[in-house]
matplotlib code that plots the C-alpha trace (Angstrom):
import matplotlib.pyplot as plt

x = [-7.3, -10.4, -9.6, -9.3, -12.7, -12.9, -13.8, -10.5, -7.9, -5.1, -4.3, -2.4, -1.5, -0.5, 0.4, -3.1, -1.7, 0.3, -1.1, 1.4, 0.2, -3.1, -3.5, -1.7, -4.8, -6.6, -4.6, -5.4, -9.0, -9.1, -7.4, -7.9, -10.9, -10.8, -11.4, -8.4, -7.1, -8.3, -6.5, -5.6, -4.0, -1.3, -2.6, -6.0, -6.1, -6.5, -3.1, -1.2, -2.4, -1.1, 2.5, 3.0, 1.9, 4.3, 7.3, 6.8, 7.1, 3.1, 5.1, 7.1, 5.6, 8.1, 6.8, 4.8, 3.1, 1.3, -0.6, -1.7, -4.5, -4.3, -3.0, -3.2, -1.7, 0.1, -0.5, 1.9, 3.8, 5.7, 7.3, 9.1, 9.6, 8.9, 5.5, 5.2, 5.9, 4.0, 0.6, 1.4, 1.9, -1.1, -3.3, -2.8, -2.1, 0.6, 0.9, 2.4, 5.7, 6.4, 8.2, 11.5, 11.8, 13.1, 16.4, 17.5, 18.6, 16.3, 19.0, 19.1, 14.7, 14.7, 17.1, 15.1, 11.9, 13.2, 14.7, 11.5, 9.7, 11.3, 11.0, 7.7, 5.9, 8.4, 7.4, 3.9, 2.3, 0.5, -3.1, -4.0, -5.8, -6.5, -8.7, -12.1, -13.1, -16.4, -19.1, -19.1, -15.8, -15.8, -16.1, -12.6, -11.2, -10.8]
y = [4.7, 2.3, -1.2, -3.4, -5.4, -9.0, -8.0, -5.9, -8.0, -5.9, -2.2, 0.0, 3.2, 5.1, 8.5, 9.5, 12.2, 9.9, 9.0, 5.7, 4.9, 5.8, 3.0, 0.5, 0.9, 0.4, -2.7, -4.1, -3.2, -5.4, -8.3, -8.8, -11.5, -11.9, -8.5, -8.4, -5.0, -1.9, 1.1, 4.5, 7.8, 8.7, 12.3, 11.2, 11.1, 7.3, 7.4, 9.9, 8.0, 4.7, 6.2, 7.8, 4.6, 2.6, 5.5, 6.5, 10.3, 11.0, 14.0, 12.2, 10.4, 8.0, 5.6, 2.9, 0.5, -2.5, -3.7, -7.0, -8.3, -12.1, -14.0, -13.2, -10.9, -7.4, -6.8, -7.6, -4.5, -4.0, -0.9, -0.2, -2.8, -5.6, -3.9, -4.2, -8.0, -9.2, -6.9, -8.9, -12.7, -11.4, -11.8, -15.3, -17.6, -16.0, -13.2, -15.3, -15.3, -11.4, -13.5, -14.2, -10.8, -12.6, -13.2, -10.3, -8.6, -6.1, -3.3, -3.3, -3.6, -0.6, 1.3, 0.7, 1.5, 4.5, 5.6, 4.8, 6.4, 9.8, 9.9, 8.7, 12.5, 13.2, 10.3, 9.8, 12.5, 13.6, 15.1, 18.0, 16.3, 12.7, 10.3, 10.1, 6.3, 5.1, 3.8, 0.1, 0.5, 3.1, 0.9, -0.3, 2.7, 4.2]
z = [14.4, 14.4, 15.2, 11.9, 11.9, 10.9, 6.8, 6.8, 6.3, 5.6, 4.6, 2.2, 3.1, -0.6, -1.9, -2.8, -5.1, -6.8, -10.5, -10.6, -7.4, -7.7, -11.0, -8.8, -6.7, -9.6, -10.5, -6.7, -6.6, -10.0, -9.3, -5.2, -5.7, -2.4, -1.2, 0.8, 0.7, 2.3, 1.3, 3.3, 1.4, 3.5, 3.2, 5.0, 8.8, 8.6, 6.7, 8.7, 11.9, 10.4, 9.1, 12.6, 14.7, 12.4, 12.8, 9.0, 8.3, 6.3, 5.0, 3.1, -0.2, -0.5, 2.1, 1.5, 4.3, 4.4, 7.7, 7.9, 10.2, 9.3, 12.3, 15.5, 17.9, 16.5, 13.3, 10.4, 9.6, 6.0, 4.2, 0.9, -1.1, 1.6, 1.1, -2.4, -2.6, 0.4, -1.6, -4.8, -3.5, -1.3, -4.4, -4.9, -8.0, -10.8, -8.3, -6.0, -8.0, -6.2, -3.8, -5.9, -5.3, -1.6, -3.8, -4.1, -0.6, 1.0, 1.4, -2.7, -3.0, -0.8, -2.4, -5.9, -4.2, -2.6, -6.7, -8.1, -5.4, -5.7, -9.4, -10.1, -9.9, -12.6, -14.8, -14.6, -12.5, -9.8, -9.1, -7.2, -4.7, -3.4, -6.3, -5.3, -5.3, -7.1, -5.4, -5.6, -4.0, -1.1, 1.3, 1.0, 1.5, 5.1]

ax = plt.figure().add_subplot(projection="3d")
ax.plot(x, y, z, "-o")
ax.set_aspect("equal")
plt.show()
């Protein structure tokens, strides 16, 4: 895995097969002004390298990780639904409400995550193969 360089910020490692989490990329890409976010499919090598480094099984599409290169020292390592809310308040302003999610203890979060997770083929889909990104934002994706 390359080291993170000083544009890249912080990663997401998603289900690139995943159609609910491949519009939540969408929704990121969107709405990170900042440029924040890179983003990793668990099924590329970048992925894979960064689910096994963090002891995350990349067979398994119910994982979720978010590395964070902000301070310094070891990177800033999140999964589940830790993940989730640390991405949102990530993007700033009304986003920054995610965190009341803090409330509710993380055993329960993960358990919804994990629900969600597993059902989310079911309800909204999957594609045969990992999205493609556009042009104007390849380079955001390892």
């Amino acid at each position: 895995m390359a080291d993170a360089d000083d544009n890249m910020r912080a990663i997401v490692v998603f289900d690139g097969v995943c159609a609910f989490c491949n519009g939540s990329i969408g929704f990121l890409l969107k709405h990170d002004k900042a440029q924040r976010y890179h983003f990793a499919a668990m099924q590329s090598d970048a992925g894979r390298a960064l689910l096994l480094d963090n002891g995350l099984n990349p067979d398994d599409p119910v994982s979720f990780l978010l590395v964070e290169y902000d301070r310094p020292g070891a990177p800033r390592i999140s999964s589940d639904s830790e993940a989730a809310r640390r991405v949102l308040a990530g993007l700033g302003g009304i986003w920054r409400l995610a965190n009341v999610m803090r409330i509710v203890p993380r055993g329960l979060r993960d358990g919804a995550y994990r629900w969600f997770a597993r059902n989310r083929y079911r309800w909204f889909g999957r594609h045969q193969s990992c999205t493609i990104p556009v042009p104007e934002v390849r380079h955001r994706f390892l």
